[in-house]
C-alpha positions as CSV (number, residue, x, y, z in Angstrom):
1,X,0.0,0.0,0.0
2,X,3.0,2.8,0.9
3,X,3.8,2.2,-2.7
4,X,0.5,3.8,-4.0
5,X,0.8,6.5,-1.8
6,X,4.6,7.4,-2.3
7,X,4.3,7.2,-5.9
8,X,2.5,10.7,-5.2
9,X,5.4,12.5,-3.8
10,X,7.6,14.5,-5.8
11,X,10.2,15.6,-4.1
12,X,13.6,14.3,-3.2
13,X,13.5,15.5,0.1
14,X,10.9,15.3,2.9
15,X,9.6,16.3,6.5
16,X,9.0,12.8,8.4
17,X,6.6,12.5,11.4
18,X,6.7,9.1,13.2
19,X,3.7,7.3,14.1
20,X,3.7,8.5,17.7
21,X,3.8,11.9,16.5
22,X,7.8,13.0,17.0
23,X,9.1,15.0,14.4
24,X,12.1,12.8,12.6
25,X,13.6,15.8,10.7
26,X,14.2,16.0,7.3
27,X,15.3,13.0,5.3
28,X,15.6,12.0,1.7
29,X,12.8,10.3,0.4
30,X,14.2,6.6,0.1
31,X,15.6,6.9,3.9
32,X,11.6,7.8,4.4
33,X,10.4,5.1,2.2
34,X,12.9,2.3,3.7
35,X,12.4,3.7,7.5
36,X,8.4,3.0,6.9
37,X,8.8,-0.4,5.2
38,X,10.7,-1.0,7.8
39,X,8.5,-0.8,11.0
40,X,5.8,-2.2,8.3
41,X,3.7,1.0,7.5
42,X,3.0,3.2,4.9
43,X,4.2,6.4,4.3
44,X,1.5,9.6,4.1
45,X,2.0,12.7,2.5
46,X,-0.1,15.1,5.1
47,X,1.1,18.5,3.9
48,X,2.5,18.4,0.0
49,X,2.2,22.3,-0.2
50,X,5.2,23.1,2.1
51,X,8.8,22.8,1.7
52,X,9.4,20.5,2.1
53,X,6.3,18.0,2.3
54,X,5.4,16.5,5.6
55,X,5.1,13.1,5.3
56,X,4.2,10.9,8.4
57,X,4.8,7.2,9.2
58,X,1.6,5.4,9.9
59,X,-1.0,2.5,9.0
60,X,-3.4,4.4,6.1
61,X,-6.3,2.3,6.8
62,X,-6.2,3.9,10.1
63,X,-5.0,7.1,9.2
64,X,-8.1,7.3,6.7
65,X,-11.1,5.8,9.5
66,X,-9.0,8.6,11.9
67,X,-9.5,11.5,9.5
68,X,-13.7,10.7,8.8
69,X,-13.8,10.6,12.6
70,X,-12.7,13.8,13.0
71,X,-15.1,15.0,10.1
72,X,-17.5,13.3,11.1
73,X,-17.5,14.8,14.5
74,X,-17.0,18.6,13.2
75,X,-20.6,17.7,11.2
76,X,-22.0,16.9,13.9
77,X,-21.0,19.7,16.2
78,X,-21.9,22.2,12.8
79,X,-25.4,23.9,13.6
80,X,-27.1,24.7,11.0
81,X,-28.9,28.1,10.8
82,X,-32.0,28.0,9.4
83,X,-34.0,31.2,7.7
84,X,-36.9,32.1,10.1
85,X,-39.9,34.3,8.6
86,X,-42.4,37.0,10.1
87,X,-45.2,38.7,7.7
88,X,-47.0,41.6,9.0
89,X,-49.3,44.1,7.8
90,X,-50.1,47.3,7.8
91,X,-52.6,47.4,10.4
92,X,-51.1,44.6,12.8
93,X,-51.9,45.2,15.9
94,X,-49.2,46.2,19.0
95,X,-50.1,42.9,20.7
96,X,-49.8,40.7,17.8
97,X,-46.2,43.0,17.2
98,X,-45.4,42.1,20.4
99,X,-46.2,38.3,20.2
100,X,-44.0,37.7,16.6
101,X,-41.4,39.8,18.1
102,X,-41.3,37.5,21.1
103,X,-40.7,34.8,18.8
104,X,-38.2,36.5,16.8
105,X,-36.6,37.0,19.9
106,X,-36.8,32.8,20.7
107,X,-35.4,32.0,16.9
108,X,-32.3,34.5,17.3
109,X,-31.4,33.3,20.4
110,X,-31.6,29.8,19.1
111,X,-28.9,31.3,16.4
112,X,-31.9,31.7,13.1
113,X,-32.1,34.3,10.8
114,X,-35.4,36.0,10.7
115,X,-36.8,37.6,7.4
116,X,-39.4,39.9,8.3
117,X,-41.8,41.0,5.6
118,X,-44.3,43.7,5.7
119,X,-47.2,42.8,3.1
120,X,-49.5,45.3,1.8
121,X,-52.2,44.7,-1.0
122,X,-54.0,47.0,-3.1
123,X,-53.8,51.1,-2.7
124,X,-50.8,50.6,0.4
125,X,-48.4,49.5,-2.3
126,X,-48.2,53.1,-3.4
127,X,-47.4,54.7,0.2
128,X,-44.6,56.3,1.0
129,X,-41.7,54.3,1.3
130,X,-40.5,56.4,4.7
131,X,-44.1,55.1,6.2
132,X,-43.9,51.7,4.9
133,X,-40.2,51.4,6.5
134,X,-41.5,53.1,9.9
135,X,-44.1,50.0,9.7
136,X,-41.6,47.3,9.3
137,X,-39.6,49.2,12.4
138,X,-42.7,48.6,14.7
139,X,-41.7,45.0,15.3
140,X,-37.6,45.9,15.1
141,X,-38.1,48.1,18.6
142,X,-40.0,45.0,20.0
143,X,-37.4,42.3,19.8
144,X,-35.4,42.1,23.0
145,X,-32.5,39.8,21.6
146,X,-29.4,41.8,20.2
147,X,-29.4,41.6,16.4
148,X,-27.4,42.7,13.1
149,X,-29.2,43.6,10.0
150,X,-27.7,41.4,7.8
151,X,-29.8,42.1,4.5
152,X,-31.8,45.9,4.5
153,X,-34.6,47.0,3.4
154,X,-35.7,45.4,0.3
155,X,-38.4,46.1,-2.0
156,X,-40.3,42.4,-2.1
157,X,-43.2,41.3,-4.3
158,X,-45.2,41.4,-1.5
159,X,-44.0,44.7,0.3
160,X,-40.6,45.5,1.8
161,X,-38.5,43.1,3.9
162,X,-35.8,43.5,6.0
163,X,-32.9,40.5,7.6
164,X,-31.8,40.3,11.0
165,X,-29.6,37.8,12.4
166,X,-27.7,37.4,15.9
167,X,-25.2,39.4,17.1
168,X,-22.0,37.6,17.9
């Protein structure tokens, strides 16, 4: 199997890490070769990009289930943020305000981004802009959890939305 893997390494020279993890200096690449043959393990090329390479001494089958471990584990510790959204109107009232920016509140502190849209129909797509955007900041003041506006006012289809995610 080392032979597969060494075929890969171009240069004469090389930076050797035993299988313990000590650093074995710099040796040529047939001392390398011969040292892993040797204690019956393959050689790895873990860092081609540097000069020289880093090349370490260890079994590759578990070298490779090592490595998905650790992948696997960064997965599974990744949270994934999901896009939370909040439509208002015009005429909401300040309780219903207050109850959607109680949950906004909930979703940013679980780490969501929140997309609030104000929808207006009919003649109240031809107000002001200033008015509509005063609208939108009704719930904004409500919302006791420190946010960032990550995307600004937008003009939607269905009126104008703003983004708000945690602040770190």
């Amino acid at each position: 199997m080392s032979e597969r893997i060494n075929n890969q390494i171009r240069a004469s020279e090389v930076r050797v890490i035993s299988n313990e993890g000590d650093n074995l200096g710099i040796l040529s690449l047939k001392e390398a070769l011969s040292k892993a043959s040797s204690l019956g393990l393959d050689l790895i090329e873990i860092s081609p990009n540097t000069n020289p390479p880093i090349v370490k001494i260890a079994n590759y089958g578990k070298y490779k289930y090592e490595q998905n471990k650790k992948l696997k584990k960064a997965k599974a510790g990744a949270k994934t943020t999901e896009t939370k959204s909040i439509q208002i109107k015009i005429g909401t009232g300040d309780n219903d305000l207050a109850l959607k920016a109680k949950k906004s509140s909930e979703w940013l502190k679980e780490g969501h981004r929140i997309k609030i849209e104000l929808f207006v129909s009919g003649r109240s797509k031809y107000m002001s802009p200033d008015f509509l955007k005063e609208r939108l900041d009704r719930v904004l003041h409500l919302i006791t959890e420190n946010y960032k506006v990550s995307e600004p006012y937008k003009r939607g289809p269905k009126g104008p939305t703003i983004t708000i995610e945690k602040e770190k």
